[in-house]
Every structure is written in C-alpha cells, then in structure tokens.
VEXTI-460646 format. One record per residue: z, y, x of N, C-alpha, C, O in turn; residue in three letters. Coordinates in steps of 0.1 Angstrom, whole numbers, padded with zeros to 4 digits, always signed. Each point is the difference from the previous one (the first is absolute). Example, Ala and Ser with C-alpha at 12.3 -4.5 7.8 and 13.67 -1.06 7.14 Angstrom:
2
+0078-0057+0132+0000+0012-0009+0000+0012+0009+0007+0000+0010ALA;-0014+0011-0014+0000+0011+0009+0008+0011-0008+0001+0011+0005SER;
//
This chain:
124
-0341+0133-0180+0014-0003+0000+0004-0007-0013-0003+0005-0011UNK;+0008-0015+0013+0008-0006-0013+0009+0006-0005+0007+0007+0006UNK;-0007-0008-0021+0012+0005-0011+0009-0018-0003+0010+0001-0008UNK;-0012-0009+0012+0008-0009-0003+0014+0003+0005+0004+0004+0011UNK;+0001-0005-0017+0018-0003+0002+0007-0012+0009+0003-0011-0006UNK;+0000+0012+0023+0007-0016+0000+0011+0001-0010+0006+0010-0003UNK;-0005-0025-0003+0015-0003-0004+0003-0010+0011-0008-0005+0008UNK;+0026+0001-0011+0009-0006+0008-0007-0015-0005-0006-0001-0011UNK;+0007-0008+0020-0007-0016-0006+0017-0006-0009+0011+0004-0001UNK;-0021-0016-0005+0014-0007-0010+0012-0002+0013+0012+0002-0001UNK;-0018-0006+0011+0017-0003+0010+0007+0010-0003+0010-0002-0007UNK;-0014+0014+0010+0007+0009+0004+0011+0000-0011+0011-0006+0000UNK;-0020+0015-0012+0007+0000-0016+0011-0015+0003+0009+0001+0008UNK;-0009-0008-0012+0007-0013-0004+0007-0005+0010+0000-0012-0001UNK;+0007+0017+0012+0003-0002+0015+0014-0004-0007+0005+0007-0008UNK;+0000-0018+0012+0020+0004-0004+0009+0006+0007+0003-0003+0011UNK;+0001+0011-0015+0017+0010+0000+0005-0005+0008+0000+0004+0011UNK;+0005-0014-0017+0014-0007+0005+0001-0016+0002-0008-0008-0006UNK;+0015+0004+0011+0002-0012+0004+0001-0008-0008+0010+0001-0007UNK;-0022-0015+0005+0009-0011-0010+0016+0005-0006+0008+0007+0006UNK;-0007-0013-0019+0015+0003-0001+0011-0011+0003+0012+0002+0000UNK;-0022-0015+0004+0014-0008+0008+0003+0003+0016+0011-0002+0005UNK;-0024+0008+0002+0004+0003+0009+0011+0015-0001+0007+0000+0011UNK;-0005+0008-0018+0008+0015-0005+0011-0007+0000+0011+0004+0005UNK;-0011-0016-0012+0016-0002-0007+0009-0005+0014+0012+0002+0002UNK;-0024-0010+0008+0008-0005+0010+0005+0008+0007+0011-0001+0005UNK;-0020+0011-0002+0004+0012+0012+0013+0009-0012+0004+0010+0007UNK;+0001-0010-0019+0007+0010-0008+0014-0009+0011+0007+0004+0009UNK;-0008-0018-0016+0009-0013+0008+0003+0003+0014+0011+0000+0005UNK;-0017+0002-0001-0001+0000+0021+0010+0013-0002+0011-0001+0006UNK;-0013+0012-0013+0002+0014+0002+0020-0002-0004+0009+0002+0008UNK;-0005-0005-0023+0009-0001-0002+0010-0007+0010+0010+0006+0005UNK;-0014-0021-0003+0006-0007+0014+0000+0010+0004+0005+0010-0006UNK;-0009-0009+0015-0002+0013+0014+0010+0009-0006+0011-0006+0001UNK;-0010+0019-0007+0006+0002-0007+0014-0001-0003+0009+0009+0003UNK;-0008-0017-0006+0014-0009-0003+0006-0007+0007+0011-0003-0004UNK;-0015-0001+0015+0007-0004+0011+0010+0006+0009+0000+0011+0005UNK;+0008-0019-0003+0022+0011+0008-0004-0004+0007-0004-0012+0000UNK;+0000+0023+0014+0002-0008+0011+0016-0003+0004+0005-0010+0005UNK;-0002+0021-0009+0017-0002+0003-0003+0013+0012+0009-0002+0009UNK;-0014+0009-0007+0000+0011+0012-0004+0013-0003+0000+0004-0012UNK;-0005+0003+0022-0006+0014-0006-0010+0001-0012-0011-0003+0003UNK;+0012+0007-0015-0006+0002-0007-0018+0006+0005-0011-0003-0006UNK;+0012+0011+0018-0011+0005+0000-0008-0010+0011-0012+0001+0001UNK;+0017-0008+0005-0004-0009+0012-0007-0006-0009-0012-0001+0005UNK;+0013-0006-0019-0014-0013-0004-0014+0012-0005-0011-0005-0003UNK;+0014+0015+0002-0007+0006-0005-0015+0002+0009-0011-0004-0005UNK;+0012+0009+0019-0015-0005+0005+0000-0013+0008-0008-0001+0009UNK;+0016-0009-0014-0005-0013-0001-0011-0006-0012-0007-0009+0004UNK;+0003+0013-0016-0009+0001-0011-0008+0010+0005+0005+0011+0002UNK;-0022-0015+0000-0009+0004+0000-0005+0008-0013-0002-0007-0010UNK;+0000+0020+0009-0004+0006-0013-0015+0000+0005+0000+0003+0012UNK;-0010-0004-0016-0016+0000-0004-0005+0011-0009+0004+0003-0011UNK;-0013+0000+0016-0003+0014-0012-0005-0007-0014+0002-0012-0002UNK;-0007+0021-0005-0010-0009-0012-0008-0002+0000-0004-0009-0008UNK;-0006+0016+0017-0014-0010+0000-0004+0008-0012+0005+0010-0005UNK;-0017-0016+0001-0010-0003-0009+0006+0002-0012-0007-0007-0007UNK;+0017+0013-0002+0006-0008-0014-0004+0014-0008-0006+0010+0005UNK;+0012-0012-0019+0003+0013-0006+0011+0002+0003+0010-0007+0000UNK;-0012+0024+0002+0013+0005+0004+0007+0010-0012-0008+0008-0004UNK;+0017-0008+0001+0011+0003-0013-0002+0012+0005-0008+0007-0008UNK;+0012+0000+0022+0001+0010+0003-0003+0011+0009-0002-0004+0012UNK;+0002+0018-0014-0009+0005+0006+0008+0014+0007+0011+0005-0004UNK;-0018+0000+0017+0008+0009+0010-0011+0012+0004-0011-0004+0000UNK;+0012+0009+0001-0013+0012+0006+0005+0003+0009+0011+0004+0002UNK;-0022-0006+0010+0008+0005+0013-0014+0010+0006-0012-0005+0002UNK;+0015+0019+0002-0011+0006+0006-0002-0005+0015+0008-0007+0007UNK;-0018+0012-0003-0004-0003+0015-0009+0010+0004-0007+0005-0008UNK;+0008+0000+0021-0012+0005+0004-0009-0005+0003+0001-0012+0001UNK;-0018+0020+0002-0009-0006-0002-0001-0007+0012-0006-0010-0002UNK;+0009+0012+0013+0002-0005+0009+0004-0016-0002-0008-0009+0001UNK;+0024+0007-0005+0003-0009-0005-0008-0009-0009+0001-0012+0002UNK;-0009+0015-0012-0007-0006-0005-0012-0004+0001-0007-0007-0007UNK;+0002+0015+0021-0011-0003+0007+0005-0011+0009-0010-0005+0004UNK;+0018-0001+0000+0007-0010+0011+0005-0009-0011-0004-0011+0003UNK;+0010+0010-0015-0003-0012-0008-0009-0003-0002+0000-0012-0001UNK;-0013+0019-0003-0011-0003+0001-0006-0008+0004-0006-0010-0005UNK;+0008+0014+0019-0010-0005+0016+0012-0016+0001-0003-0011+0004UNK;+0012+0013-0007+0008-0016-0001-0005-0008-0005-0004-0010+0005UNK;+0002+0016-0019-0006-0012-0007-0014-0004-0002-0004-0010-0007UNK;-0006+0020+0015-0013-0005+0001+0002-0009+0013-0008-0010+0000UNK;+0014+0010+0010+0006-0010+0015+0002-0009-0007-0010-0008+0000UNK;+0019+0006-0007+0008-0012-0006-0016-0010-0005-0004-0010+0006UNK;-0001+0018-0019-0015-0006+0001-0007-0002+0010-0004-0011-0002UNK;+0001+0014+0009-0011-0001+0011+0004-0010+0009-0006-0011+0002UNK;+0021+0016+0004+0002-0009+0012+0010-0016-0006+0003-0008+0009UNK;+0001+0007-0023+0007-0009-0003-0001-0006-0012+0007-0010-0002UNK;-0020+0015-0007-0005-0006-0011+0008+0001-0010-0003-0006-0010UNK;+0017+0015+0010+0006+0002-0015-0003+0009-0006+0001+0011+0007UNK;-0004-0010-0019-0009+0010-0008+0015+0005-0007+0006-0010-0005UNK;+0001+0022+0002+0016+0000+0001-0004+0016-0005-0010+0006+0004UNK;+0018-0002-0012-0002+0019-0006+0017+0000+0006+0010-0007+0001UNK;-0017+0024+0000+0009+0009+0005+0017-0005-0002+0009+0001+0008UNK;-0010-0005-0022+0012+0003+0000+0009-0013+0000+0012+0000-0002UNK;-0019-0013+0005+0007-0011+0002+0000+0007+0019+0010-0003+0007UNK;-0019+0010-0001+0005-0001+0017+0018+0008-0002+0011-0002+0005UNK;-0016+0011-0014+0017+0008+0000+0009-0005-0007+0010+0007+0001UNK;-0011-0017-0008+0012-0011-0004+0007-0008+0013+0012-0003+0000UNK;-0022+0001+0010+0000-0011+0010+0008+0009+0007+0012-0003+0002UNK;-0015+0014+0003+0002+0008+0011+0021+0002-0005+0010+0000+0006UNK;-0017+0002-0020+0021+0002-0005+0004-0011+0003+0009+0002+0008UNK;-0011-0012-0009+0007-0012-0002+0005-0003+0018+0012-0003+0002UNK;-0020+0005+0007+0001+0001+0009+0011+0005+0006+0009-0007+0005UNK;-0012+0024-0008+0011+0010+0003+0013-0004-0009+0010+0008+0000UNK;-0010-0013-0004+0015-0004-0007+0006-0010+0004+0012+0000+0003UNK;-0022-0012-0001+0008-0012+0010+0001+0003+0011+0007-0007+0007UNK;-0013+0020-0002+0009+0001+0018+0012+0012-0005+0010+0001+0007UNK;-0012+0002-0012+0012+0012-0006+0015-0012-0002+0011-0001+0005UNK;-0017-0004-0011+0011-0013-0006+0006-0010+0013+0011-0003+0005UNK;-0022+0002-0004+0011-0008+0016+0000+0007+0012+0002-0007+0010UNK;-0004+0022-0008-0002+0004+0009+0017+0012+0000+0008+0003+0008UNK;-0010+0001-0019+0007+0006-0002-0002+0020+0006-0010+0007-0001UNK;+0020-0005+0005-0003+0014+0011-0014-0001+0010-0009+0008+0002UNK;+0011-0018+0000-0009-0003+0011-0014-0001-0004-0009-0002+0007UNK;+0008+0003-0022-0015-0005-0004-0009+0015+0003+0003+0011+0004UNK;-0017-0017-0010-0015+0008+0002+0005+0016-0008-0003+0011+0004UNK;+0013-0017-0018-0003+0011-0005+0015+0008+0001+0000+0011-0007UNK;+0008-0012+0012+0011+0006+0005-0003+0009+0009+0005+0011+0001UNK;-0015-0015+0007-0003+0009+0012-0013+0009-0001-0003+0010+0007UNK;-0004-0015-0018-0011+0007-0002+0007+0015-0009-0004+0011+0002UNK;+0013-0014-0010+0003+0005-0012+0009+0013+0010-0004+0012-0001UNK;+0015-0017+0011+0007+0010+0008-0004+0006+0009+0009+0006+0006UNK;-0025-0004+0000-0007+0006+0011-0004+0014-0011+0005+0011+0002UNK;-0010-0012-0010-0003+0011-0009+0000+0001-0010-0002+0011-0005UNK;
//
C-alpha cells in the first residue's frame, strides 16, 4: 500500500472564483437597469419577469447550516453521482442545493399560492 498523498492538481488550486471583472461590471449594469426600471404597474408583476440564477461556482460571503436526514443526504448523494454518470457534470452537493432553491423560489415567485412550495409547506 502506498503512503503517498494525492494532492489537488495546479487546475484545481488556481481555478477562478469569479467572473472576469468586465464581464461582473456588465451584469452589476444589466441588474441596476432591470432594477430601476417603472413599469408604471404592479410593483410585484416585473418581479418574476427577471430571471434570478443561483451562484454557481463563486466564493460565497455567506454561510447557512441546514440539517438533513440521512435519508435525505443519501438522495443528494445518489443525485449527484446521476448527474455524473448520466450527464457529465461533476457538481458538489451544495451547488445541486443552490439550484434546487433557486428553482423553488422562481416557482414560488410566479406561482404564487399555487406553487411547489405553498403546497408542500401546507400538507404538513
């Protein structure tokens, strides 16, 4: 048996965060527009007109602890070994549960009462 150590290769280490910063500044621009724009109507109506996107890949400022059962964390699991296998994105746990919010918020948002988690939330 080997005593070698893997390390992570230089990709990994030296991978970038974040986005070019002229691409950041465009999307800060797109955001404010959007943003700042009257429709002249319901305040909440332009609101799930703008696509929110999770973060992806970046550093993240900040942090939430959320428990699960093991159950539950045995089926994130098994997601994200699928995700590899049958789709070729190599993706950690916790970018699938960024996605998964992001999700549940944009049907919440334009769904209103009627969404996934209104109904999930009022069965029990």
């Amino acid at each position: 048996m080997s005593r070698r150590v893997s390390l992570p290769a230089a990709d990994d280490l030296f991978r970038p965060t974040a986005p070019p910063e002229d691409t950041r500044r465009a999307a800060e621009g797109r955001e404010t527009t959007d943003a700042g724009a009257d429709t002249g109507s319901d305040p909440d109506a332009g609101a799930g007109s703008r696509k929110k996107k999770p973060s992806g890949r970046v550093r993240h400022d900040e942090k939430m602890t959320v428990y699960v059962t093991s159950d539950e964390l045995l089926d994130l699991e098994h997601a994200r070994l699928l995700l590899r296998r049958s789709h070729g994105l190599a993706v950690d746990r916790g970018r699938i549960v960024r996605e998964a919010i992001a999700l549940v918020l944009a049907d919440f948002e334009s769904q209103g009462d009627d969404s996934a988690l209104v109904r999930r939330l009022t069965e029990g």
